[in-house]
N, C-alpha and C positions, 0 to 999 in steps of 0.2 A: 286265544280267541276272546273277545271282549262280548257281550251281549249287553244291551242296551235297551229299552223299551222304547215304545211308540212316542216321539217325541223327546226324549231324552237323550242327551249324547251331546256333540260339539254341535254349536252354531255356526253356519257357514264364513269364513271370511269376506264382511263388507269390502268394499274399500271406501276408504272416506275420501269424499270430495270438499274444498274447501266452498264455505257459502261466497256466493259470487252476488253481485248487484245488477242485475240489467241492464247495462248499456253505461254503466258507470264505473267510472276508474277507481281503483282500492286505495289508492294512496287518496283522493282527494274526499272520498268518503270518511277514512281517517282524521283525516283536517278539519272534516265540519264536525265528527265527534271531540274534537280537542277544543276547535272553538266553543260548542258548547258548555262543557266543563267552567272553559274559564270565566264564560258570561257568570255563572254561580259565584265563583272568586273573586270575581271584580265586583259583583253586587255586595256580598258583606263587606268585604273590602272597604270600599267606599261609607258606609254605613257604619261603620267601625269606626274610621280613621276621624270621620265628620264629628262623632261624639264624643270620642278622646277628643278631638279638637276644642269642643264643647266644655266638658267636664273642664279642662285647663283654662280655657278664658275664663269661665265662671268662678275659677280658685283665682283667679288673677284680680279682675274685677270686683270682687266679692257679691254678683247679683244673683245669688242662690242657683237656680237652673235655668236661670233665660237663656242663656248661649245654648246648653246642649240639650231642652227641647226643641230650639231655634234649626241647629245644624243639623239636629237627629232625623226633623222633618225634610230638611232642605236634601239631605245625602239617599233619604227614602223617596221623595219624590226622582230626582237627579237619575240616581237608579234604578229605579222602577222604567223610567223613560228610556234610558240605555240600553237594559234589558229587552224590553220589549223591539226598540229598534233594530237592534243586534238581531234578536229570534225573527222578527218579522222577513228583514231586509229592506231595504231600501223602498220608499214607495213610487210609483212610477207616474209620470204629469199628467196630468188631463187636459180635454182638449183646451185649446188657447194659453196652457200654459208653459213657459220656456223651462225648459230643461236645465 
């Protein structure tokens, strides 16, 4: 015989239910969390690859840092605008204008 006190002893078996989305599919809910991700990877990405590009012209050329604060801005604005596009969506016409 086991004796137990008020409260103490085993806790009832839950059963788990997985979280679900309301009215929305689990695979494509997936899919926007991966596009997400990648929006991050593609911004340094871009931003990286722009300033290596940079740094090399500048050893090429020999004009100190003009190419890679040139590219560095170019690759942060570029992305920055990508980004945000990506995250926003698409924006939709106003009246009088074509689609």
């Amino acid at each position: 015989m086991q004796l137990t006190a008020a409260g103490v002893g085993q806790l009832p078996q839950l059963e788990r239910t997985p979280t679900t989305f309301p009215g929305d599919d689990r695979k494509r809910v997936e899919r926007s969390y991966l596009q997400f991700a990648g929006v991050g990877v593609q911004f340094a990405a871009t931003i990286l690859i722009l300033t290596l590009l940079g740094i090399w012209l500048d050893g090429r050329a020999g004009t100190g840092s003009l190419f890679t604060v040139l590219l560095l801005l170019f690759g942060f604005v570029g992305a920055t605008y990508s980004l945000i596009r990506q995250v926003l969506g698409p924006t939709k016409p106003g009246p009088g204008k074509k689609q």
